[in-house]
Backbone bond lengths (Angstrom), bond angles and torsions (degrees), N, CA, C in turn:
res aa  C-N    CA-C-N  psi(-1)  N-CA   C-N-CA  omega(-1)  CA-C   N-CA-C  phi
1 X - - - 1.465 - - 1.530 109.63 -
2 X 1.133 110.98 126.06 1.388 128.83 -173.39 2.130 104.03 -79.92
3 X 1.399 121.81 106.87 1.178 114.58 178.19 1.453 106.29 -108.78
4 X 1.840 110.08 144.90 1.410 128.05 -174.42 0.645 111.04 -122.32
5 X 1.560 100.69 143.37 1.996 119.89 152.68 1.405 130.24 -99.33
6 X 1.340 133.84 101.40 1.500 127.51 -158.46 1.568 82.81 -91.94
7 X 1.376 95.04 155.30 1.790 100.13 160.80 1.552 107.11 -159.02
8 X 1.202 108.63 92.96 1.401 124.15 170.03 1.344 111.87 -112.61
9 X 1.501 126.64 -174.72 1.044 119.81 178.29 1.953 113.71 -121.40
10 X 1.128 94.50 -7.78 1.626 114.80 -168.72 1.309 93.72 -95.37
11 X 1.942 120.69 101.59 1.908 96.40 -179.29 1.433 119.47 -88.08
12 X 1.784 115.18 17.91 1.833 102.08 169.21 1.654 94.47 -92.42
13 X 1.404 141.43 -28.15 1.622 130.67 161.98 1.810 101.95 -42.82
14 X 1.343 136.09 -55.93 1.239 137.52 -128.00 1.741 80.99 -99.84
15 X 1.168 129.31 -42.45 1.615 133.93 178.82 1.711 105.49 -67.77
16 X 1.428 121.29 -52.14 1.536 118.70 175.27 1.504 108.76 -64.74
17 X 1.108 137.83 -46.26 1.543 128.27 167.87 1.696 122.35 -56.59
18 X 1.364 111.34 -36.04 1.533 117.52 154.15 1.479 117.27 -38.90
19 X 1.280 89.19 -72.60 1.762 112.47 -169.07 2.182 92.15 -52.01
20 X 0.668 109.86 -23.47 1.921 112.05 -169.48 1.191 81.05 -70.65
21 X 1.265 118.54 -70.38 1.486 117.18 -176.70 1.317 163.60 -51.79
22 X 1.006 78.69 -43.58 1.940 95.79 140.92 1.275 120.38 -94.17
23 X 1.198 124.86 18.01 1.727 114.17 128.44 1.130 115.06 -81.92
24 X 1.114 127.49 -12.76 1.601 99.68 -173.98 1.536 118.05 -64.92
25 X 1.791 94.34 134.95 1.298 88.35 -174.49 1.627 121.27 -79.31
26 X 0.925 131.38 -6.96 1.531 129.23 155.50 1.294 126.05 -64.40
27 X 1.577 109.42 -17.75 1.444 98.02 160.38 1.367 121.58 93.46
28 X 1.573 120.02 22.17 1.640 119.47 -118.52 1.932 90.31 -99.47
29 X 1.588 101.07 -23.46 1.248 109.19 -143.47 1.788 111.06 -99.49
30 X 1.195 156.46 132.84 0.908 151.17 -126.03 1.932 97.49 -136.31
31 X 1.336 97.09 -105.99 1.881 104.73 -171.56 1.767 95.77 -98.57
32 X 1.387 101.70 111.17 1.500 109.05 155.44 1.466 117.45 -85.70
33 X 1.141 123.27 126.82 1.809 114.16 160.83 1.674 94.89 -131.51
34 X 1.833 84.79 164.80 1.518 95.18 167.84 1.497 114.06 -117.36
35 X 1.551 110.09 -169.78 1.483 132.07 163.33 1.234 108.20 -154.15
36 X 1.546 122.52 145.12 1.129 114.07 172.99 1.751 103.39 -113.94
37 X 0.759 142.03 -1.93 1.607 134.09 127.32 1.356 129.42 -140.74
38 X 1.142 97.55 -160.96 1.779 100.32 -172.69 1.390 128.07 -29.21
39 X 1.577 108.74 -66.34 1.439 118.93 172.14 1.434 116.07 -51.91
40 X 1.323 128.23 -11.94 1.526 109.97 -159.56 1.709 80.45 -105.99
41 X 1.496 105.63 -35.93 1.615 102.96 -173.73 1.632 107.80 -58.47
42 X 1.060 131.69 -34.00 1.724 133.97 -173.73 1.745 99.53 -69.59
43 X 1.165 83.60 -54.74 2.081 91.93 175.77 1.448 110.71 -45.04
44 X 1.840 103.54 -59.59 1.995 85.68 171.61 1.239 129.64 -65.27
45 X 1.727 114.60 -29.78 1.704 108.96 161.92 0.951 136.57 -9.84
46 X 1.395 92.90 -76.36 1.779 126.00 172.09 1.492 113.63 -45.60
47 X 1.483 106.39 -62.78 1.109 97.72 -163.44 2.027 119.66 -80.02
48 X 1.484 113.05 -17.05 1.152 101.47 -154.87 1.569 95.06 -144.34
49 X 1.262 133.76 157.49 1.029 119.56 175.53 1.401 116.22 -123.60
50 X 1.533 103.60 169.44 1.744 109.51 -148.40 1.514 96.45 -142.93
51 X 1.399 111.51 129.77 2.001 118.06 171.12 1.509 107.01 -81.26
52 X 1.992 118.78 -23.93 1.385 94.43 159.27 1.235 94.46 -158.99
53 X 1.163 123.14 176.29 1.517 146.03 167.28 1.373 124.95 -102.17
54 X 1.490 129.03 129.57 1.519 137.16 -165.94 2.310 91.76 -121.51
55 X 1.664 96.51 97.89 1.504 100.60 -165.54 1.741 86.07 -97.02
56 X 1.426 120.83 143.77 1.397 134.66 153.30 1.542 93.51 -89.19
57 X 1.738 112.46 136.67 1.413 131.25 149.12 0.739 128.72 -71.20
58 X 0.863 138.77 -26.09 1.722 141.32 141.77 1.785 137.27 -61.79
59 X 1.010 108.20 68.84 1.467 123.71 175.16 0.748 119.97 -106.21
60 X 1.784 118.91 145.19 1.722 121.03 172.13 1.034 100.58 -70.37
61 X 1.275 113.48 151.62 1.680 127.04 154.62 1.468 91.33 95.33
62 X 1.767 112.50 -133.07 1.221 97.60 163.79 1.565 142.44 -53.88
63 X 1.235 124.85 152.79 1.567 123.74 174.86 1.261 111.78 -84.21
64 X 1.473 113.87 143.46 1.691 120.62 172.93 1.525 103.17 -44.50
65 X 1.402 136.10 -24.46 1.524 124.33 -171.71 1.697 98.64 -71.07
66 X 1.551 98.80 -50.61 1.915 93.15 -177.06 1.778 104.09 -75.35
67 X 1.230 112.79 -19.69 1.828 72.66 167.75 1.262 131.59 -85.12
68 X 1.667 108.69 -8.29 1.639 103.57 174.60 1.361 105.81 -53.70
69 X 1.515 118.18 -46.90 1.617 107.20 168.48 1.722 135.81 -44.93
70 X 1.658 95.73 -41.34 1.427 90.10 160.64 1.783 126.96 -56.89
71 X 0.907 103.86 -49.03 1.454 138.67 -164.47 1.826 95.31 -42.26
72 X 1.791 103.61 -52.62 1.189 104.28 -157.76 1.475 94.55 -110.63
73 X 1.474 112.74 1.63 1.747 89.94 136.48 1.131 150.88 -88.84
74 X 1.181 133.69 14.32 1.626 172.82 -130.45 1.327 84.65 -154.65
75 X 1.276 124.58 -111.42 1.269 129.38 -168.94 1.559 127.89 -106.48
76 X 1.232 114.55 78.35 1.625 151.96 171.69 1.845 104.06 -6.70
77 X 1.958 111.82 -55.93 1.114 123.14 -170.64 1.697 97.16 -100.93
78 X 0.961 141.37 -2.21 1.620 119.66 168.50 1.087 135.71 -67.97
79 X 1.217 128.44 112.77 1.349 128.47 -166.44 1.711 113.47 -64.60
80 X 1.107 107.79 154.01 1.406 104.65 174.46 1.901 108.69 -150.04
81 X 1.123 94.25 126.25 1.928 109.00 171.68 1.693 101.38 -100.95
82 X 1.843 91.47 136.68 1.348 90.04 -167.74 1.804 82.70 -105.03
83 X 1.247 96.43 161.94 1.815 127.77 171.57 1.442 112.16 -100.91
84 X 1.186 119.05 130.60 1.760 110.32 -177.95 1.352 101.98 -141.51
85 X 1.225 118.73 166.64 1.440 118.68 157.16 1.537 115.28 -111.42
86 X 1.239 102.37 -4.11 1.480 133.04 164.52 1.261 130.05 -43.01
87 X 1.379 151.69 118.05 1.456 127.50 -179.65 1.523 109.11 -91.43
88 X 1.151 120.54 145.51 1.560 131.83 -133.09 2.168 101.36 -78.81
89 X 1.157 96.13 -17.19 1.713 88.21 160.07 1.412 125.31 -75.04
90 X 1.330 113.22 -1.34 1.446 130.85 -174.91 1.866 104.64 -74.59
91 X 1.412 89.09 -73.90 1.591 113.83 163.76 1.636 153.10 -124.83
92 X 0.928 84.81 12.74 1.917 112.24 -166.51 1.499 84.71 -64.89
93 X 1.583 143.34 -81.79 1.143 136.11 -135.89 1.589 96.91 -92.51
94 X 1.114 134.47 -11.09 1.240 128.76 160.53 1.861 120.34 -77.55
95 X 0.954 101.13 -16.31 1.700 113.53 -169.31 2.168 95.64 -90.41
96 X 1.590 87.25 -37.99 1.954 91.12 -173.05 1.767 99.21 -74.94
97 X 1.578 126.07 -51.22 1.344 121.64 164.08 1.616 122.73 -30.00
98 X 1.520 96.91 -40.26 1.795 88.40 -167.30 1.772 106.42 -101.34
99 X 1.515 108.49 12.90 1.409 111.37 147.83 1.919 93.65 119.94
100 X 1.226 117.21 -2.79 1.814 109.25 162.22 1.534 105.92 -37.50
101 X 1.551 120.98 132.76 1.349 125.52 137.73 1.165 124.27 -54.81
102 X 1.403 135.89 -14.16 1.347 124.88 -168.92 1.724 101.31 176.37
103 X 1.735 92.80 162.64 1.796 83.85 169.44 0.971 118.34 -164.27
104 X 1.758 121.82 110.36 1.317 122.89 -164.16 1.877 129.32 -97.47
105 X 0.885 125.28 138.88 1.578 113.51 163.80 1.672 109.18 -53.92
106 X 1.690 105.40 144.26 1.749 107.22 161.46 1.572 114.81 -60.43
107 X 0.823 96.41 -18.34 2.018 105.71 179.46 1.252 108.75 -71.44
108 X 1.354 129.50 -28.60 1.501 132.07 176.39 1.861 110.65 -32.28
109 X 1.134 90.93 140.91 2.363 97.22 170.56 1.898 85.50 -82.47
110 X 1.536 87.38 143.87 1.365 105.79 159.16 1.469 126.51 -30.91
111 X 1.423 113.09 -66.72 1.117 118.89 164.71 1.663 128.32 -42.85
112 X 1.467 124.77 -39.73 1.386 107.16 166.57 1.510 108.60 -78.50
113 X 1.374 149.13 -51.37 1.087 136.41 160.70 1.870 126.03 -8.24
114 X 1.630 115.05 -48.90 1.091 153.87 178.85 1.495 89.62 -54.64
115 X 1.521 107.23 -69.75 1.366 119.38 -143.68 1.953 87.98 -76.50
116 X 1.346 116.25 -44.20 1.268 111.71 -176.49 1.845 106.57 -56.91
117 X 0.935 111.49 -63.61 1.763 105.07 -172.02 1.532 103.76 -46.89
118 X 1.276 130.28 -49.00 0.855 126.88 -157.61 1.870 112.35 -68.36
119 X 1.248 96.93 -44.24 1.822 105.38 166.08 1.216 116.41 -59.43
120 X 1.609 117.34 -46.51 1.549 123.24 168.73 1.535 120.42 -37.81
121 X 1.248 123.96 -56.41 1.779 155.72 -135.32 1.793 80.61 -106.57
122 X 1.120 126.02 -40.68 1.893 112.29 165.06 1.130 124.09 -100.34
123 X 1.397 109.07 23.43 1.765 112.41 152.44 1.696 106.05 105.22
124 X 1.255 112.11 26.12 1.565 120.17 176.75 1.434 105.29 -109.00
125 X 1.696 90.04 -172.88 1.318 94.94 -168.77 1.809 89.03 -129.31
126 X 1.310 134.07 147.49 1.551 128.31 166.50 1.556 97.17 -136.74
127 X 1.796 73.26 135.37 1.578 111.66 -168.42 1.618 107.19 -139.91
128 X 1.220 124.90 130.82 1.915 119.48 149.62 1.295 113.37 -26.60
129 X 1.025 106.55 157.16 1.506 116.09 142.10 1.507 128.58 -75.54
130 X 1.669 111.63 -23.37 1.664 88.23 178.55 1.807 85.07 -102.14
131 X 1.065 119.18 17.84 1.984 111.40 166.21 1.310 95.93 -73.57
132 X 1.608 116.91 -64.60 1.545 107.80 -165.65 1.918 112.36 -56.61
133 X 1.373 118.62 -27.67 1.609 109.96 169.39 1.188 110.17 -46.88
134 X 1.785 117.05 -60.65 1.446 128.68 -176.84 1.428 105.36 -59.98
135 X 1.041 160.45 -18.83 1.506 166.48 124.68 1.233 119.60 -24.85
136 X 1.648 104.46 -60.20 1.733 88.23 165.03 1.214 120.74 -85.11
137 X 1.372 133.35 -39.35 1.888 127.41 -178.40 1.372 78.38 -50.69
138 X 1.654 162.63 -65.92 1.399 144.11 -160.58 1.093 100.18 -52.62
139 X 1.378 152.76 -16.75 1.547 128.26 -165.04 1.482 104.48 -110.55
140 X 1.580 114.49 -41.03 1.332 100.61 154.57 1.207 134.05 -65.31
141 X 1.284 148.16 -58.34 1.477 148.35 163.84 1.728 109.63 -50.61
142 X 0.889 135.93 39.93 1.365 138.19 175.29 1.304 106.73 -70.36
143 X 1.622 105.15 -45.20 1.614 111.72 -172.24 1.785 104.24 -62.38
144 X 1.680 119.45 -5.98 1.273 110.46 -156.96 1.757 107.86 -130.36
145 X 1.483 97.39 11.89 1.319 108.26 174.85 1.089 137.63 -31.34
146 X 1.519 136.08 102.55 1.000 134.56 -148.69 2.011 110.01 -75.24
147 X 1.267 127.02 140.86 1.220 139.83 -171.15 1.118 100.41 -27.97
148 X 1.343 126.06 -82.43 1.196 110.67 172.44 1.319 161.41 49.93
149 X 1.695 74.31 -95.07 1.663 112.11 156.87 1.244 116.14 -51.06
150 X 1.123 124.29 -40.81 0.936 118.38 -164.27 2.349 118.13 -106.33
151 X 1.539 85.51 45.33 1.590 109.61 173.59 1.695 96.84 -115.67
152 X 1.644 84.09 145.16 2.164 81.04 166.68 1.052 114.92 -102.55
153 X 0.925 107.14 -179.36 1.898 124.25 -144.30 1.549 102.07 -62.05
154 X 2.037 130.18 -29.76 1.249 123.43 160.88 1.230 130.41 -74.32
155 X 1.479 113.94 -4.10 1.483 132.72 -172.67 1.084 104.65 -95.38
156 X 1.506 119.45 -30.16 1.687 115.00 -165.44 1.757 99.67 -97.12
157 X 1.352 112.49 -19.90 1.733 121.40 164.92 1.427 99.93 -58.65
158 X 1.413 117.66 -57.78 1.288 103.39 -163.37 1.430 129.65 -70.57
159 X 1.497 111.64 -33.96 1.307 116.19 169.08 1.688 96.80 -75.49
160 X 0.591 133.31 44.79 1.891 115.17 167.31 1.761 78.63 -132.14
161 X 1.179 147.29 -37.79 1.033 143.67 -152.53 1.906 110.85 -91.71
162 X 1.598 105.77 -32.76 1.466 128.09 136.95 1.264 130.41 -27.91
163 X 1.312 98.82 -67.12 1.340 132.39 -167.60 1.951 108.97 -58.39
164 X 1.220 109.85 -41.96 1.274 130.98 176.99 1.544 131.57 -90.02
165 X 1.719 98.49 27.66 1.332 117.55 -152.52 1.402 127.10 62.99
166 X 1.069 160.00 -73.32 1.539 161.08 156.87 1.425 127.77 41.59
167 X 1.315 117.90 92.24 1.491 108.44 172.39 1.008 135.78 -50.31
168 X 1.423 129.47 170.00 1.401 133.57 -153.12 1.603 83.99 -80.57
169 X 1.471 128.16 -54.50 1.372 145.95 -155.60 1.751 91.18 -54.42
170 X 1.358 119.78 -56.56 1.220 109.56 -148.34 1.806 106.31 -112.02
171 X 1.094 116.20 22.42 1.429 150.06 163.76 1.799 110.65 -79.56
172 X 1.356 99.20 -51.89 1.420 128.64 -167.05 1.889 90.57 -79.14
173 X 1.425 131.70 -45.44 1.184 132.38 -162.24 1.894 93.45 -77.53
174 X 1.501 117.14 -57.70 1.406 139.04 -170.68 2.216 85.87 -42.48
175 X 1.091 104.61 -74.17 1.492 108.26 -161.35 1.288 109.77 -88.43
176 X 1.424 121.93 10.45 1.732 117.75 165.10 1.644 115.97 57.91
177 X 1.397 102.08 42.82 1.070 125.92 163.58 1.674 138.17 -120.60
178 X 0.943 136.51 155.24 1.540 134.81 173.12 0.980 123.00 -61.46
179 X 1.641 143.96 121.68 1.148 147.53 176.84 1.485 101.30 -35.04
180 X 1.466 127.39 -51.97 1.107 113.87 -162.13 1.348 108.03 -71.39
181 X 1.320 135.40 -11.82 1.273 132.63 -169.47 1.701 90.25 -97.90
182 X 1.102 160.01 -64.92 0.890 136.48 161.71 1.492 135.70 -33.06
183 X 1.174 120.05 -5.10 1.390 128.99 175.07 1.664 101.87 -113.25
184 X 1.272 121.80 3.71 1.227 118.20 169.11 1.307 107.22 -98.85
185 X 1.223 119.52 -43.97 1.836 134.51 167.29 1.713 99.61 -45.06
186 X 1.228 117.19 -52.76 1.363 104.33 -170.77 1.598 105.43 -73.85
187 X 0.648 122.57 -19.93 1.628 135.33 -172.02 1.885 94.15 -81.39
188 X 0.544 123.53 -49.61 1.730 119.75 161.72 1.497 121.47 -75.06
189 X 1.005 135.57 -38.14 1.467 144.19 125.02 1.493 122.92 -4.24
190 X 1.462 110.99 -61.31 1.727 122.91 171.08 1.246 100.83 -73.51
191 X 1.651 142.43 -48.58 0.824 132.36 -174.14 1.523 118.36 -59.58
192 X 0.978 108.38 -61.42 2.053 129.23 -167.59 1.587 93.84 -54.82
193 X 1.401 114.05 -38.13 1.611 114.00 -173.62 1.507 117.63 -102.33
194 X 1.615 122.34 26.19 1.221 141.33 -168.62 1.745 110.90 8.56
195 X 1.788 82.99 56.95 1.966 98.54 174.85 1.667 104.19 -105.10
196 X 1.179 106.46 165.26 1.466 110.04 146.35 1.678 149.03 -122.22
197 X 1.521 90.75 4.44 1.545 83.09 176.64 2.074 103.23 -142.33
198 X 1.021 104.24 -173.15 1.307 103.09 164.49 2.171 110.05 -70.44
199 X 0.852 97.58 -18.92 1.292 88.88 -167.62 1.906 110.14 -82.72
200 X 1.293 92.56 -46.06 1.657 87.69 150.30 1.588 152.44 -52.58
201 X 1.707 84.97 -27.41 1.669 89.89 154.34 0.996 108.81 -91.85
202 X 1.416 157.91 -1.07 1.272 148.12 138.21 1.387 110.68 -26.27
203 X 1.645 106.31 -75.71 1.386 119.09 -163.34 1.928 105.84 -72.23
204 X 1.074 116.86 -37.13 1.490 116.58 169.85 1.559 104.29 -53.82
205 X 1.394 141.85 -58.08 1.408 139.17 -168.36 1.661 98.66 -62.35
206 X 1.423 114.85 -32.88 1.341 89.88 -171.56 1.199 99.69 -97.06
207 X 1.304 158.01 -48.42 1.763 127.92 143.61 1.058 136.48 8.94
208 X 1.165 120.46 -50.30 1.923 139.57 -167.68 1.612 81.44 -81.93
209 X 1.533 128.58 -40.36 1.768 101.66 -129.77 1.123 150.39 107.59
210 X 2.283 101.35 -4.96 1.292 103.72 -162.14 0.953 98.64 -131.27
211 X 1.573 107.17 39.55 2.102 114.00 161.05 1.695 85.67 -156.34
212 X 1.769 94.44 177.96 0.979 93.88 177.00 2.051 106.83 -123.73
């Protein structure tokens, strides 16, 4: 029996992915628990143990990218599949670098979700097919990495959150942070991406690919 840790923050997402699961008719799946953020996720660590983890990228406070780091300092070998609402050029190859087993869209059918834990939890890795293209053009063009790349994991939240219209005010509410700290992120943001306004990261995200 395959036992889980969901950790989202939304609990009718964290109850409909349950409910997937115990339909399955094979039966595959054993102890589900949740967390709805960070702190509660370290608390189940500790207390209970898990063959994999189902992470949402989207969290207040910290982001699902920094808790895979937590995650695998606690526990080094646990696999973890991230959840996004994201389309996977957003974050997929940054989430597999910092040690994700896998990384799915929320749009996924039950059944590949299913099929992903289950490959994960016997020592694989689950990926798309057009992820692994975007995986390799990333290994060749490395030398040509687009700027981007080169934002961290709260910088690249924030401009995607920019990027999609979003005020500083309600950016700051979404990630449980201070306006002013979000206006300092963007302020490194213009810099790192030799832009100047919000409106340029508009038009830069949709260039790159990382709006629609």
């Amino acid at each position: 029996m395959i036992n889980i840790l969901i950790i989202d923050d939304h609990p009718v997402v964290r109850r409909g992915i349950i409910q997937f699961l115990r339909d399955d008719p094979e039966r595959r799946f054993g102890s589900i628990e949740e967390a709805g953020n960070g702190g509660e996720m370290i608390d189940k660590l500790i207390s209970s143990d898990f063959d994999i983890i189902l992470l949402d990228n989207s969290m207040p406070g910290r982001s699902g990218l920094e808790l895979i780091q937590d995650i695998k300092n606690l526990k080094p070998d646990l696999p973890v599949l991230m959840l996004s609402i994201y389309p996977e050029e957003q974050y997929a190859i940054r989430a597999m670098k910092m040690g994700a087993s896998g990384y799915l869209n929320k749009g996924c059918s039950p059944e590949e979700l299913i099929s992903a834990i289950v490959k994960i939890t016997r020592g694989g890795r689950y990926i798309s097919l057009s992820l692994a293209d975007k995986l390799a053009h990333h290994i060749l063009s490395e030398s040509n990495k687009p700027l981007h790349e080169t934002l961290s994991v709260r910088e690249l939240q924030v401009l995607l959150h920019l990027a999609s219209g979003k005020k500083v005010i309600d950016i700051s509410r979404e990630l449980s942070l201070s306006p002013k700290t979000i206006s300092t992120y963007r302020t490194r943001i213009l810099s790192k991406l030799n832009l100047r306004s919000t409106s340029d990261i508009i038009r830069y995200a949709f260039k790159e690919g990382l709006s629609d």
